[in-house]
GUNUDO-761764 format. One record per residue (C-alpha): residue in three letters; x, y, z. Coordinates in steps of 0.25 Angstrom, whole numbers, plus 5000, padded with zeros to 4 digits. Layout:
N
alaXYZ;...
end
This chain:
756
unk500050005000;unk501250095000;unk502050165011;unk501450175025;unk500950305029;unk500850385015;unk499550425007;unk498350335007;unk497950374992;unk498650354980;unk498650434967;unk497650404958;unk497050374944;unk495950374936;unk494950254927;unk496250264919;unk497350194927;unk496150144936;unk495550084925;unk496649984924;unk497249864919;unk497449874933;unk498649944940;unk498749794946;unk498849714933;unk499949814927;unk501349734934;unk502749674932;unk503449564931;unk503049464943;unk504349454953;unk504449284958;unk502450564989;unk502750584992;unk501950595005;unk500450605000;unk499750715007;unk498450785001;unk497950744991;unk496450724982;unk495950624972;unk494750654964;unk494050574950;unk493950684941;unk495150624932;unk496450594930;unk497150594945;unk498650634947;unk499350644959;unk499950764961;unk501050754972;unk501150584974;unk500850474964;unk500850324965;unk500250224955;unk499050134962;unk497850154953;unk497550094941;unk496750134928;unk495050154930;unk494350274933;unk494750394940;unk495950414950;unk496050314961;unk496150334975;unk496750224983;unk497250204998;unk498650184994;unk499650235003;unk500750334996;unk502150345001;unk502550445012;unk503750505003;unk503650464987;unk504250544976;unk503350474967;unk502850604962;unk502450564949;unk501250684951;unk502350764955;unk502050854968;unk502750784978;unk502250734992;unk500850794992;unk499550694988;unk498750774979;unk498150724966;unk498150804953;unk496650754944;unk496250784931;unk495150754922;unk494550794910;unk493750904915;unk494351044908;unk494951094896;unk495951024890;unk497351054894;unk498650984893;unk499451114900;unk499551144915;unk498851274918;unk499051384927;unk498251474933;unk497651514948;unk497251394959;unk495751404959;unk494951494967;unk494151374976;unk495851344980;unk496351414993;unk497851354993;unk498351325008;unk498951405019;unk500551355019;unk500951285029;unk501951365040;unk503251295040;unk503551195051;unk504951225059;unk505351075056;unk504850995045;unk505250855040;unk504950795028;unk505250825013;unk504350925011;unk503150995019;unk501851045013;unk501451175016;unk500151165008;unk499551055001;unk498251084995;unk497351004989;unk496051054983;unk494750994976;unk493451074971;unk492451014964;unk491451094955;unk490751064943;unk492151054935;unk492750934942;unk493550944952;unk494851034954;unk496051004963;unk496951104967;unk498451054971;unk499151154980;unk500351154988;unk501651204993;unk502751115000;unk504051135005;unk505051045000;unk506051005012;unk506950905007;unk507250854993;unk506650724992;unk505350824989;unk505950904978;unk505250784969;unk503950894974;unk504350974963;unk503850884952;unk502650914948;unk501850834938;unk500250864935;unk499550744928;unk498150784921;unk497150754911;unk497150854900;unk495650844898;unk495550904912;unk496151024910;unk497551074914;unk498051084929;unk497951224934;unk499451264941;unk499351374952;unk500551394955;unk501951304957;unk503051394963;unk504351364973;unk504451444987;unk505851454990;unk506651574998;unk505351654999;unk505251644984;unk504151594977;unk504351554963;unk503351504951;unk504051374946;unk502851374935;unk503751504929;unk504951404926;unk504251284924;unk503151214918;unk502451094918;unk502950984905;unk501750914902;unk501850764902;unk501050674891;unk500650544897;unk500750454886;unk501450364892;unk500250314899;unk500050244887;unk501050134893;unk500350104905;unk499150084896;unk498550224900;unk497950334890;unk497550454899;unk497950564892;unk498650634905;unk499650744904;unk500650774917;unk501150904917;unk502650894925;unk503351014932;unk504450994938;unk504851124949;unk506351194948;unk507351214957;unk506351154967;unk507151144982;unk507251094993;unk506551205003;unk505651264992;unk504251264993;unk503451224981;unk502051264980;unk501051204968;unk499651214964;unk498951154955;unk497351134951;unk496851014942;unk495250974937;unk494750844934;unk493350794930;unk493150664923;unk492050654914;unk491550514916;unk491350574934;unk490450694926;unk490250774940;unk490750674950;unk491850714959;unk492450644969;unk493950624975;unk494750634989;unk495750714997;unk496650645003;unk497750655013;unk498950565014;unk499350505025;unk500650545026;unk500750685021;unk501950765021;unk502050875030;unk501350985026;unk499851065026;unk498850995018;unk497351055013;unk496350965007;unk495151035002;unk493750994993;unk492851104988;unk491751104978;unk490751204971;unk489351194976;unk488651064970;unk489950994973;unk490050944985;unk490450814984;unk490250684995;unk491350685002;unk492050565012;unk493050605022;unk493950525031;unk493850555046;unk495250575046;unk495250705036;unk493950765046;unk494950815055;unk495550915044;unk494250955038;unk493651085036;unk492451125030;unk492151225020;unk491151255012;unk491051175001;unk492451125006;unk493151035013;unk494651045016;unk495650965024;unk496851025030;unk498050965036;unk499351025042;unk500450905044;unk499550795043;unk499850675051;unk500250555044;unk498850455043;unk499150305044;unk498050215039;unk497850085051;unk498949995047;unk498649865041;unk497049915039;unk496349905025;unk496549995015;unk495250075017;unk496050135030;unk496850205020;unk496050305017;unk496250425026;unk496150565024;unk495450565013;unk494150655008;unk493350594998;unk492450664990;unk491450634979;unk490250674972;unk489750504969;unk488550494978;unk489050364981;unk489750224973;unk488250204966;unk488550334960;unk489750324954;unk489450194950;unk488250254943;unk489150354938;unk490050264931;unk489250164925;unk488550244913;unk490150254908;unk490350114908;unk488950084902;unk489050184892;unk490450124888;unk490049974886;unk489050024878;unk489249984863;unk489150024851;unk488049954840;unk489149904832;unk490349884842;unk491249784839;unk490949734854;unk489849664851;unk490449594842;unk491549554853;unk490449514862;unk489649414851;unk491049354849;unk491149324864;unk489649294866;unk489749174853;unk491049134861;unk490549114873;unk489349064880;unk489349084895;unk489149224899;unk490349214907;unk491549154895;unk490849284888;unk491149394901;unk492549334900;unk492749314885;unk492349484886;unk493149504896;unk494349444887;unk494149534877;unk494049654885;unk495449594891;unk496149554880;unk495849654867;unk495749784873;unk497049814879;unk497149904895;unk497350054892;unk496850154901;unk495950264893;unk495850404901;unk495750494890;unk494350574889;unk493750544903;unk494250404902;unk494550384915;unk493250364920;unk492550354908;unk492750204900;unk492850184886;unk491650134880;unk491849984875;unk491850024860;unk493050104861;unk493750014868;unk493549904860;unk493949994849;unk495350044854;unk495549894860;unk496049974873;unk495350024885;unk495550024901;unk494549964913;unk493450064910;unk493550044894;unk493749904895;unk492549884904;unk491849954897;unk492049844885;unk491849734894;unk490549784898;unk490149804884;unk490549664881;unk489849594892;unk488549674889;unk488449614875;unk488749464880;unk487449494890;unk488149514904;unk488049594914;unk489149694919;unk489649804925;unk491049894927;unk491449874941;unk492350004948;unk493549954957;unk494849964962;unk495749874956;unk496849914966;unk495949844977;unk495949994985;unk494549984987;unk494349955003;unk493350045009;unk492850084996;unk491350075001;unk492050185013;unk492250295001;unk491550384994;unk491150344980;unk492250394973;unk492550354958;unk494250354960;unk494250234969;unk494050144957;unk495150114947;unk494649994940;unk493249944934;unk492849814928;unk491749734924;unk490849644933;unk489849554925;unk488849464930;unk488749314923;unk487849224927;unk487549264940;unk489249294945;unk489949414945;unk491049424936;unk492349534935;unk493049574923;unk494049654920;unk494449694907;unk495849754911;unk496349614915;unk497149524907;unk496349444899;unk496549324908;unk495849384918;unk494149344917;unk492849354922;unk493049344938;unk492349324951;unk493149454957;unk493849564953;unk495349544950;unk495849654958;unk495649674974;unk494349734973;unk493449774985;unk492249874980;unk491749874968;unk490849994960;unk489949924950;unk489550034941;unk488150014937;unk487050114932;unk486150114946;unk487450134952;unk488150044963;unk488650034976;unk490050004977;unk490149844979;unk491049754988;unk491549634983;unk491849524994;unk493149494999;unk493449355000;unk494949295003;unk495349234990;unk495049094986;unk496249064977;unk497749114980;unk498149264973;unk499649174973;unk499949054973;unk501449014973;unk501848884971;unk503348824973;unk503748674970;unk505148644974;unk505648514969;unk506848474980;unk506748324975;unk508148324972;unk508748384985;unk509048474996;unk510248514985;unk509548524972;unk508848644969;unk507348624967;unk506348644955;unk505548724959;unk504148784953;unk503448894956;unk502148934952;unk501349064955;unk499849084954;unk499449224954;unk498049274955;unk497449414953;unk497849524950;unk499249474951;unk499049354942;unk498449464931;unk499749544932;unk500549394930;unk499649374917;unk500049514912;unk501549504913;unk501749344908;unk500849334898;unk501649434891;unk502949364892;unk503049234884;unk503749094892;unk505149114888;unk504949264892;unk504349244907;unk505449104908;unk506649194905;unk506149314913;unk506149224926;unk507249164924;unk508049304923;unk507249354934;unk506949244946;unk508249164943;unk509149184956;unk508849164971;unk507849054970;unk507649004956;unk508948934951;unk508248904937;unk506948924930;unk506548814920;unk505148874917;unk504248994918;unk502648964916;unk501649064918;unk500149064913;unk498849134918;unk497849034922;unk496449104920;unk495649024928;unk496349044940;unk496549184937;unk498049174940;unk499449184935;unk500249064935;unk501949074936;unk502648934936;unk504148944937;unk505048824938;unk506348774940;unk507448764949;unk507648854964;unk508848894972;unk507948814989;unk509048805000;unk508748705009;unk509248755025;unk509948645029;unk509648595044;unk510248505055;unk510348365051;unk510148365036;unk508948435037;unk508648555030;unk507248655027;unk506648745015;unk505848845017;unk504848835006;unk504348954999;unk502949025004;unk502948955015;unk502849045027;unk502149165030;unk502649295037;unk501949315050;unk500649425049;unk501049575056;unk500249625066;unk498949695065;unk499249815074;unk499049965072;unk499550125079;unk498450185087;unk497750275076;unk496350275069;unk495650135064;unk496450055074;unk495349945072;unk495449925057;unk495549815052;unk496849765047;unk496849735033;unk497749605023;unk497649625009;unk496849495005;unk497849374997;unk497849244996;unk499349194993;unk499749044991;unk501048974992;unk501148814990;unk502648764990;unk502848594987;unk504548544990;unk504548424982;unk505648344992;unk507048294992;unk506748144986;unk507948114997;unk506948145010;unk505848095017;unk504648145021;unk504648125034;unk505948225035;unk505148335031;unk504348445037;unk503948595038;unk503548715046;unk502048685050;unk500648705042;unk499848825047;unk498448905045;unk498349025051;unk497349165049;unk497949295053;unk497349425051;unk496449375039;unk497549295032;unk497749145032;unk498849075033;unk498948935029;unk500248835027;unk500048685026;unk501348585022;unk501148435018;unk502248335015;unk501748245001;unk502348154991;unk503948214994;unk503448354994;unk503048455005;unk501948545002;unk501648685005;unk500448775006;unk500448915011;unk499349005009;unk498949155013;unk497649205012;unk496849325018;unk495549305023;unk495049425028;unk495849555024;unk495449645036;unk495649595051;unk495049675063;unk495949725073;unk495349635083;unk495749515075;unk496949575071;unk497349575086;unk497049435088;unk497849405076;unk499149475081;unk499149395092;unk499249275082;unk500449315075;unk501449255084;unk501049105080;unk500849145066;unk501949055060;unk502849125049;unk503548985046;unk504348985032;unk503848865025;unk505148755030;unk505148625025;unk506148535034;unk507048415030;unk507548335042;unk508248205038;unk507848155051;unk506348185051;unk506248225065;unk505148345063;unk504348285049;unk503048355047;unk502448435035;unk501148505036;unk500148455046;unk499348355038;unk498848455027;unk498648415013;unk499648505005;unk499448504988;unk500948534983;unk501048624971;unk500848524959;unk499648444966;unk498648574963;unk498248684952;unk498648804961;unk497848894952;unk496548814956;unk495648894964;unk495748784976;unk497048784980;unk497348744995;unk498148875000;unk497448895011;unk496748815023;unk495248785017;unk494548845029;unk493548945025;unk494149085024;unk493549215029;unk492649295020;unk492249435019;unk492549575016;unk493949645019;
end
């Protein structure tokens, strides 16, 4: 989640990056700031941060908020302004501009007081004002952007790179005013520099086409012990929100020191619905048609450690003009409908007879659509001319063969309205940052994703059309997803989808080690692992690209060291009905055997022990009583040691079987001893994400029997101490099809049920 004690928003995007092939799915080969302070997010546009920027979003709607935490000093200041939390927006709202303007800050801005200067100071830099300023009217919404900071060191110089991103349709970005205090002297940095204006094709290579500019200025001669002051105004109104605003103000948890002004306005017949956290209620002052948060030094915020992610979100102010989700859901629907809807002669109804003659059950049809969706119209993210929010129809996309989540659902539902079945796009958050959702206002930025959900004879089925093509028609969404929007014309109530612990393994690893030949004679070894998910996804993306010799050559240049001696083969394949990627690497390993008294001597074998759970123990502080929270996971490791042919069984044995449940999570290890090989099961699954804090209590008390045994195998010549396992029946690695959805990993009691 990022470093401890920093910012519990990240920078954001819009349908564009949101509407993805997901952020998720976009990965690499396999391996065998600055301190955010104030800032605002609205979804009216295109969402830049100003001052700090990481990437965590992904390609759908509008800008994404999420509770990420931010780290407490990173010059990462892609948006330029360093170490202040504001978020620069535009959308297609105004004329048409790909300049920065100048011109005075407007007159609904009243800039702050500056901050006296402390005696002592620590820290790069301090903030003698930080502004922050929203008004909504019946143009959009404008965000003024002003502050002046004393730089104190130069790891902050990085503070004089400015960079402004914005949509050109929106109208340029209004500049009040950059300038430099230094020695009493006040000098206008716009009169001997300007801002180069960046062109963002480059985009096109992360399969984006948003038609952005960046306008980069970069300050002179700036100095230790200067002050720098900038002000800046940007616009934003999307046309597929029409009048609907909405957004947040936000405050890191670790702010730099400094004074910091937080401040919402709107004309009359504006005022939005607003949700404010108790912890922001202490700095509010109420004005007429205003409300503004102020803070001198703000005291670093830290989140109850260990609690779920919807303990994130502190001092924040959301605001919106969505009465609620049935409203925005409402809101959306007519765009999607409008888009599926098909032209008399569209070539997509000849595509859907083709897959209706094909194909008799209404489910083959759903997943024969779905594979065309997948498979012959290639992932680009489309945000030119309102796309962000508002998706391609299915003609056009068809057309171009090229489209992103909104365009290509839009097709998919076009598709599966001509084969006779029911469907609607979905809203999520592919990211799985959806906890506490039902908590929030509706606002339209939470979302980054949408997909299709289809009913087929009676089931509910998810597809996705910016999944590989080996992903089909499925019981759950792929990603971690927790509330879902449906977006339908009467409007609907944000939805829950039930948390179950997995059923199947996300991983499986499986490790035979052939020791037939001796304790001196390196083993053959195979390894297989059986990826699920997401993960399994991005395994499919990356292989099936590279041929056999390609992927056999690249491991052998890559893992050939510490623990493979030689690789004889490389296999790999994507196995659909399991929904898993399967990686089989064989050949010989570098195992040393400890050698013990008498002859004897032990292995420990891999994935075989568990590292002891930490304590569930909190500061004094607010939401002492929260429950703690495990990130759900089912993990799998099943080892088999074909024997020395020279021993007995009665000379071996192993550290002891176990089931234990900790805070949520089950821990499982059964051994047995068959046919001249010693096999071994060890499982990992979480049951119940969220423990209270009385249980937790009762659990720390546990820990100190918890055992955190390595998985040892013993060889005694003399067979004094022979046990393996506890009677269990134990399949070994080649007895079973681990991608089978029964595989024994853990202990068959019933596990526990419910939501998070």
């Amino acid at each position: 989640m990022g470093v401890a004690g920093s910012n519990p928003v990240a920078p954001t995007r819009d349908f564009k990056k949101n509407c993805r092939h997901p952020r998720a799915l976009r990965g690499r080969w396999p391996r065998a700031g600055a301190s955010c302070a104030a800032g605002h997010v609205e979804s009216r546009g295109r969402v830049r941060p100003v001052i700090v920027h990481q990437h965590l979003a992904s390609d759908l709607l509008l800008p994404q908020v999420q509770p990420e935490r931010l780290g407490a000093i990173s010059m990462n200041v892609r948006a330029g302004l360093l170490l202040a939390a504001s978020m620069l927006v535009a959308g297609p709202a105004y004329a048409q501009s790909d300049k920065v303007s100048r011109g005075p800050t407007p007159a609904w801005v009243s800039p702050s007081e500056l901050l006296p200067m402390p005696a002592t100071v620590t820290g790069p830099l301090l903030f003698l004002r930080q502004d922050v300023l929203v008004h909504l009217s019946d143009k959009g919404q404008a965000q003024y952007f002003g502050y002046r900071v004393k730089i104190l060191d130069s790891s902050a110089l990085q503070v004089g790179n400015i960079a402004i991103a914005w949509n050109p349709a929106a109208g340029a970005p209004i500049v009040h005013g950059i300038s430099v205090l230094r020695d009493g002297q006040l000098v206008d940095v716009l009169k001997s520099a300007s801002f180069e204006i960046l062109r963002r094709e480059d985009q096109l290579e992360a399969a984006m086409l948003d038609g952005m500019l960046t306008a980069v200025l970069r300050v002179p001669d700036l100095r230790v012990g200067d002050e720098l002051d900038v002000q800046f105004t940007s616009f934003s109104r999307d046309p597929g929100l029409g009048p609907y605003d909405s957004g947040m103000l936000l405050l890191g948890q670790a702010p730099a020191p400094g004074r910091y002004r937080l401040r919402l306005s709107w004309d009359a017949g504006h005022e939005p619905r607003l949700r404010i956290a108790p912890d922001m209620t202490s700095a509010m002052v109420k004005q007429e048609r205003a409300l503004e948060f102020r803070f001198d030094n703000p005291a670093l915020l830290s989140p109850p450690r260990d609690a779920p992610p919807r303990y994130l979100w502190q001092r924040a102010v959301e605001y919106s003009d969505f009465a609620d989700w049935a409203s925005l859901s409402r809101h959306f629907a007519p765009l999607y409908a409008k888009a599926a809807t098909l032209a008399a002669d569209s070539p997509i109804r000849r595509e859907a007879a083709r897959i209706a003659a094909a194909h008799t059950r209404p489910v083959d049809r759903a997943a024969a659509a779905l594979k065309l969706v997948q498979q012959d119209v290639r992932y680009i993210y489309v945000g030119l001319n309102g796309g962000n929010v508002i998706p391609a129809s299915a003609d056009e996309t068809w057309k171009r063969r090229y489209g992103d989540c909104k365009g290509k659902t839009a097709l998919l539902l076009a598709l599966l309205a001509e084969l006779g079945i029911e469907a609607e796009a979905v809203l999520i958050n592919a990211d799985g940052n959806d906890d506490g959702l039902d908590q929030r206002l509706a606002l339209p930025q939470v979302f980054d994703h949408v997909l299709v959900r289809a009913r087929i004879d009676g089931q509910r089925y998810w597809l996705d059309g910016t999944l590989p093509a080996v992903a089909t028609p499925s019981a759950q969404p792929v990603f971690p997803v927790g509330w879902v929007l449906p977006l339908t014309p009467a409007g609907s109530a944000l939805e829950q989808l039930p948390w179950r612990p997995a059923t199947v393994p996300d991983t499986i690893n499986l490790f035979e080690i052939d020791a037939r030949a001796g304790f001196d004679t390196p083993p053959r070894v195979v390894t297989t692992e059986i990826i699920r998910g997401v993960k399994g996804l991005q395994n499919q993306l990356q292989f099936a690209a590279i041929s056999a010799p390609q992927l056999l050559d690249g491991f052998r240049q890559n893992a050939i060291g510490e623990f493979w001696q030689t690789i004889d083969d490389v296999q790999w394949r994507y196995d659909q009905k399991a929904g898993a990627s399967v990686l089989t690497i064989s050949g010989t390993a570098r195992m040393t055997w400890d050698e013990g008294d008498g002859g004897g001597k032990s292995l420990a074998l891999p994935g075989g022990g568990f590292s002891p759970p930490d304590r569930r123990a909190r500061s004094p502080g607010p939401n002492q009583n929260a429950p703690y929270y495990t990130k759900p996971e089912y993990i799998c490791h099943v080892t088999t040691v074909r024997l020395p042919t020279s021993t007995k069984p009665e000379q071996w044995s192993s550290k002891p079987s176990y089931d234990n449940r900790l805070f949520g999570r089950h821990y499982h290890r059964v051994w047995e001893m068959r046919d001249g090989a010693i096999r071994m099961i060890r499982g990992s699954r979480v049951e119940r994400p969220e423990t209270d804090a009385a249980s937790a209590e009762r659990d720390n008390a546990r820990i100190a029997k918890f055992d955190n045994s390595m998985g040892w195998i013993f060889y005694d010549p003399a067979g004094r101490k022979a046990a393996v396992g506890k009677g269990e029946t134990v399949p070994a690695t080649y007895d079973l099809d681990w991608t089978a959805d029964n595989v024994p990993c853990v202990s068959p009691e019933r596990p526990q049920t419910g939501t998070p």
